[in-house]
C-alpha positions in Angstrom: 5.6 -27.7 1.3 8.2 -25.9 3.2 8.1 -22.4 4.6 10.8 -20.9 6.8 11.0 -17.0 7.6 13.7 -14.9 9.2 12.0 -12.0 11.0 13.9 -9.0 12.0 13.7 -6.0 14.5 12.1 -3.8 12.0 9.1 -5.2 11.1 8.1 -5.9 14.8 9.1 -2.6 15.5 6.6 -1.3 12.6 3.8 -3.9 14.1 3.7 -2.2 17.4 3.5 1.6 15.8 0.5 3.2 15.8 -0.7 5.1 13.2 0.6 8.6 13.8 -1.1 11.9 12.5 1.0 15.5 12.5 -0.5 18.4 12.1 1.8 20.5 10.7 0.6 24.2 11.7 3.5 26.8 11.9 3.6 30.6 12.4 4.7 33.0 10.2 8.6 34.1 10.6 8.9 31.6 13.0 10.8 28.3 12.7 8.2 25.5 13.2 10.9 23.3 15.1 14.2 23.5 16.4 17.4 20.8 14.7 15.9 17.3 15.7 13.5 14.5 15.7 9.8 14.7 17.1 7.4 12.7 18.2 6.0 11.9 14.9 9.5 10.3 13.6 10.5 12.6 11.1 13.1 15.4 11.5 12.5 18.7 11.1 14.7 21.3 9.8 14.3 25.2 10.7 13.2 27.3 8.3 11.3 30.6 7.6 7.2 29.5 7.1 4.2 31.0 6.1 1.3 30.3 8.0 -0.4 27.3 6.3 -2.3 24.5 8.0 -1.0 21.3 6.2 -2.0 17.9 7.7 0.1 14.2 7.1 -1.4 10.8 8.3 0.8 7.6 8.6 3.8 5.8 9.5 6.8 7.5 8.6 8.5 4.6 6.9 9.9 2.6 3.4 6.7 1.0 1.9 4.3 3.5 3.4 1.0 5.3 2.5 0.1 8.4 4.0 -3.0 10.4 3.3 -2.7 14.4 3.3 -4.8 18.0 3.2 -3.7 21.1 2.3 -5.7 24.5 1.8 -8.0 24.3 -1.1 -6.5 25.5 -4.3 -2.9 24.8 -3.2 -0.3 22.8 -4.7 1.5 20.1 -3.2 4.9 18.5 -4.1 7.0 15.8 -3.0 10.5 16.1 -3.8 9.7 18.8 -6.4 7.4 16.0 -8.5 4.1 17.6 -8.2 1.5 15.5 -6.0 -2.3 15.4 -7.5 -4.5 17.1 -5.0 -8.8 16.6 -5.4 -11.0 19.4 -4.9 -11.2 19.5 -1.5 -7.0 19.6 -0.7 -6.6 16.5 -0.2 -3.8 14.1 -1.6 -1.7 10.9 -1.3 1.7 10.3 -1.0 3.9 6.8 -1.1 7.1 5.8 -0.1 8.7 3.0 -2.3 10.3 -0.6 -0.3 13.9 1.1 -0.7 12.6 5.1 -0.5 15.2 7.4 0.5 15.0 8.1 3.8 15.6 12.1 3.3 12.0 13.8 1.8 11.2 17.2 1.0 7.0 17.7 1.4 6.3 21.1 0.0 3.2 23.0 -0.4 2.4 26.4 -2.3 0.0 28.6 -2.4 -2.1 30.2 -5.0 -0.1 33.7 -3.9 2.7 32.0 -4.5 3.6 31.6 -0.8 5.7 28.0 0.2 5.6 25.5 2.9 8.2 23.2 3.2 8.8 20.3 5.8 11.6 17.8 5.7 10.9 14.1 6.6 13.4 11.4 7.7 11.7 7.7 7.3 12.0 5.1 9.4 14.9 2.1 7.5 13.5 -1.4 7.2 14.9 -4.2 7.1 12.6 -7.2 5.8 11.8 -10.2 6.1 13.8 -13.9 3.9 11.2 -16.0 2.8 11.7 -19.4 1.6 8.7 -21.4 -0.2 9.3 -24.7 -1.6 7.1 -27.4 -2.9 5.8 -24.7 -5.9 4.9 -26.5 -9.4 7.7 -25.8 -11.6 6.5 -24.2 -14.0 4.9 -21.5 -11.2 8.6 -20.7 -10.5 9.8 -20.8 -13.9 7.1 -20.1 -16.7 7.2 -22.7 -20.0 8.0 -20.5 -22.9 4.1 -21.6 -24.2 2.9 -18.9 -21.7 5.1 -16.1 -22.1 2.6 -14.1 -24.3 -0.2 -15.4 -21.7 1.9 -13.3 -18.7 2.8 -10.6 -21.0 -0.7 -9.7 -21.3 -2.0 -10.5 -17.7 0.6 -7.5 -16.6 -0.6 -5.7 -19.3 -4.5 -5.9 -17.9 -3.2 -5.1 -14.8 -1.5 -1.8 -15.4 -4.7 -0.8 -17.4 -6.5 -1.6 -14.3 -4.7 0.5 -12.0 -4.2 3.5 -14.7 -7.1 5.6 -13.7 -7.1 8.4 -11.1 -10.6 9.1 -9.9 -12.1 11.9 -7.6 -13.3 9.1 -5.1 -11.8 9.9 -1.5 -13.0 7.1 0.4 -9.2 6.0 1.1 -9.4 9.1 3.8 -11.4 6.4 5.9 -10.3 3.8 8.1 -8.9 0.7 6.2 -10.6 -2.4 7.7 -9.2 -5.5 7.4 -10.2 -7.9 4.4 -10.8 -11.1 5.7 -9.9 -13.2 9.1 -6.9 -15.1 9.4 -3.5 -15.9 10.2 -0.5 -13.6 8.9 1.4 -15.9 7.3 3.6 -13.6 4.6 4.7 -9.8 4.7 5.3 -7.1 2.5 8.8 -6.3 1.4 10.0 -10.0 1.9 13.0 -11.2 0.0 11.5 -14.5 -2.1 13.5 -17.9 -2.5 11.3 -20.1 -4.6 12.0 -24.2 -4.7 15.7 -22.6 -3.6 15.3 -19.7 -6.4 15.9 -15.7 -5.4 13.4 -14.4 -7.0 11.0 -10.8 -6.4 10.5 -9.1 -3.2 7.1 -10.2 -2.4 4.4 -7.2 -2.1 1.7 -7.8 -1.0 0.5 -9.0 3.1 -0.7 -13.1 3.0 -3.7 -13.4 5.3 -4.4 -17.1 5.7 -7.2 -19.2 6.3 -9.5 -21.9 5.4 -10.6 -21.7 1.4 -13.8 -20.2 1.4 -13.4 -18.2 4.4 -15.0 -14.4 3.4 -13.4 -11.6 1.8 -14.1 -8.0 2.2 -13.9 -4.6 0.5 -11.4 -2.9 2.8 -13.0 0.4 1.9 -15.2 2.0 -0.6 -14.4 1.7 -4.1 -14.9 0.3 -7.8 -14.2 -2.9 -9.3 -11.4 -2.9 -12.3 -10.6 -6.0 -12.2 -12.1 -9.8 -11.7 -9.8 -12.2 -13.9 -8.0 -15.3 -13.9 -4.3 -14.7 -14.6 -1.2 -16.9 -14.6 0.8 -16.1 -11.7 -2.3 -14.8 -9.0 -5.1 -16.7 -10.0 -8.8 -15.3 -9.6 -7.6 -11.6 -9.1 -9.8 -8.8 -8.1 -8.7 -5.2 -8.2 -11.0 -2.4 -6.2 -10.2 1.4 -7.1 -10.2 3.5 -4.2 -9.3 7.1 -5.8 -6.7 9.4 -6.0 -4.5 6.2 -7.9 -4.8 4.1 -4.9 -6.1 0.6 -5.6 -6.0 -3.1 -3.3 -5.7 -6.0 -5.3 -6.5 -9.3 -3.9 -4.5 -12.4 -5.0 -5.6 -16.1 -5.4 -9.1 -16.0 -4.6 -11.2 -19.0 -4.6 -14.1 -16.8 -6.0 -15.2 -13.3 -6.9 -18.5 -12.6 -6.5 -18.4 -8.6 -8.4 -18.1 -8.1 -11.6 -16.0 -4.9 -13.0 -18.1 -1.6 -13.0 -19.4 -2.6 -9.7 -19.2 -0.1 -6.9 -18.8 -1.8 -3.4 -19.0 -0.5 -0.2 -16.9 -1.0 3.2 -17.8 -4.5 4.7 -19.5 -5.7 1.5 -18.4 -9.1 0.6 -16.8 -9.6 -2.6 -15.0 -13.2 -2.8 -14.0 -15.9 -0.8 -10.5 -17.2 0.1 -9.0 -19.7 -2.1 -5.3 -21.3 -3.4 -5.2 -20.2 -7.1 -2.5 -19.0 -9.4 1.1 -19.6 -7.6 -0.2 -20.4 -4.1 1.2 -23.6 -2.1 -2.4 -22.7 0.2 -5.6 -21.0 0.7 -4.6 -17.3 1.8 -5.2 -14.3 0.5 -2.6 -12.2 -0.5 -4.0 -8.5 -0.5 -2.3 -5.5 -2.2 -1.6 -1.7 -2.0 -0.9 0.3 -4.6 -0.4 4.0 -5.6 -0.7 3.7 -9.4 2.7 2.2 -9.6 4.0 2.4 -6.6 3.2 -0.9 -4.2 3.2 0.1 -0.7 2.2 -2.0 2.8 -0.9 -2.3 3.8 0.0 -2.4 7.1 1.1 1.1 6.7 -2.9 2.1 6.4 -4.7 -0.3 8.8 -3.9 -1.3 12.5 -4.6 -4.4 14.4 -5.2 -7.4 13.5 -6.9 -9.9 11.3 -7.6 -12.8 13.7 -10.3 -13.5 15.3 -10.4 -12.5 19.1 
């Protein structure tokens, strides 16, 4: 087995960020900032506001989550697509691998008075990954299990379809197990000398068996074997954000089960289309896979 990376400016850049929180409080009449770019790393453009306390937390950059409130009852859009909000104002918004870096966050009022802030994302440039020493048929699939992988994406999808009122995502993300990073999200795949998908998820590597954690609160969707990841376990965290974890060894929750922060839920292992134990942990909002280094900080090794 061979692994070679090229790393790039961008993603050490995005390693030493911290996680940034804006509050974005303006008064009324009154431009909430002059032509430019702030501290937070998105620029904002003048413009007549209402006074409406609206708060954004994350990095400002392609393949980002960032968690949100706005007052109760208001209604929240991104881009004019309108963004789910829970009870309680809060809400989620995701910025695709290649997101434009020009966004439009507007909120509105139950009066019918708007909010509007304009966000410029950090550009990334990612990562060229080469893996070789992959079974064959891991990097092109025998026609025999075509239908097998057509319905393994198919369980998937189903599994990350819902949209529940659980807001445990508003917490701290802790890491999922210890170990060395050994893959990133966003990284342009060459398998056995084949270009093949971006690779989305962030590889954590260690020993199979070593521990693996719910990240956060949430509840099970999925705990299957497929083709292509193995022993797959999907946790729902609400508001259509969901972690998947890739090639464990074991899972030790069944779907249905609610699992809390810390609680051990597998162990590490080398399954599916894996050339070693790691675990390769996922972010996604319902579609949309994001880095989940964009919603945790630090990192996974031991001290």
């Amino acid at each position: 087995m061979e692994i070679t990376r090229t790393r790039n400016a961008s993603f050490r850049l995005l390693t030493r960020a911290l996680l940034c929180s804006i509050a974005l409080i303006v008064s009324p009449q009154v431009s909430f900032a002059s032509e430019g770019t702030n501290t937070s790393g998105t620029t904002a453009k003048p413009l007549q506001q209402p006074n409406i306390d609206v708060t954004l937390n994350g990095k400002f950059t392609q393949g980002a989550l960032l968690r949100g409130q706005a007052p109760n009852g208001a209604r929240v859009f991104l881009n004019g697509q309108s963004v789910p909000t829970n009870k309680d104002g809060k809400f989620v918004v995701g910025f695709e691998r290649e997101a434009p870096l020009e966004q439009r966050l507007t909120v509105e009022l139950t009066n019918g008075e708007k909010w509007e802030r304009h966000i410029t994302l950090e550009k990334r440039e990612y990562n060229i990954q080469r893996i070789d020493g992959l079974e064959q048929k891991m990097v092109t699939p025998p026609a025999e299990v075509t239908a097998r992988i057509k319905q393994d994406n198919i369980n998937v999808a189903n599994a990350r379809s819902g949209n529940s009122d659980l807001d445990a995502l508003f917490t701290g993300f802790k890491w999922p197990a210890n170990g060395r990073i050994s893959g990133v999200y966003g990284s342009q795949r060459i398998l056995n000398g084949v270009p093949k998908w971006p690779h989305y998820g962030l590889d954590i590597a260690n020993e199979t068996g070593t521990h693996v954690y719910a990240p956060v609160d949430g509840v099970v969707t999925m705990a299957d074997d497929l083709y292509y990841s193995g022993n797959t376990l999907i946790i729902d965290h609400g508001m259509r954000v969901f972690s998947t974890f890739l090639h464990m060894d074991t899972i030790t929750v069944e779907v249905g089960d609610t699992v809390k922060q810390g609680e051990q839920i597998g162990t590490i292992g080398t399954t599916g289309r894996s050339t070693g134990p790691h675990l390769d942990w996922r972010i996604n909002l319902g579609k949309m896979r994001l880095d989940p280094q964009t919603v945790i900080s630090g990192s996974p090794e031991k001290d």
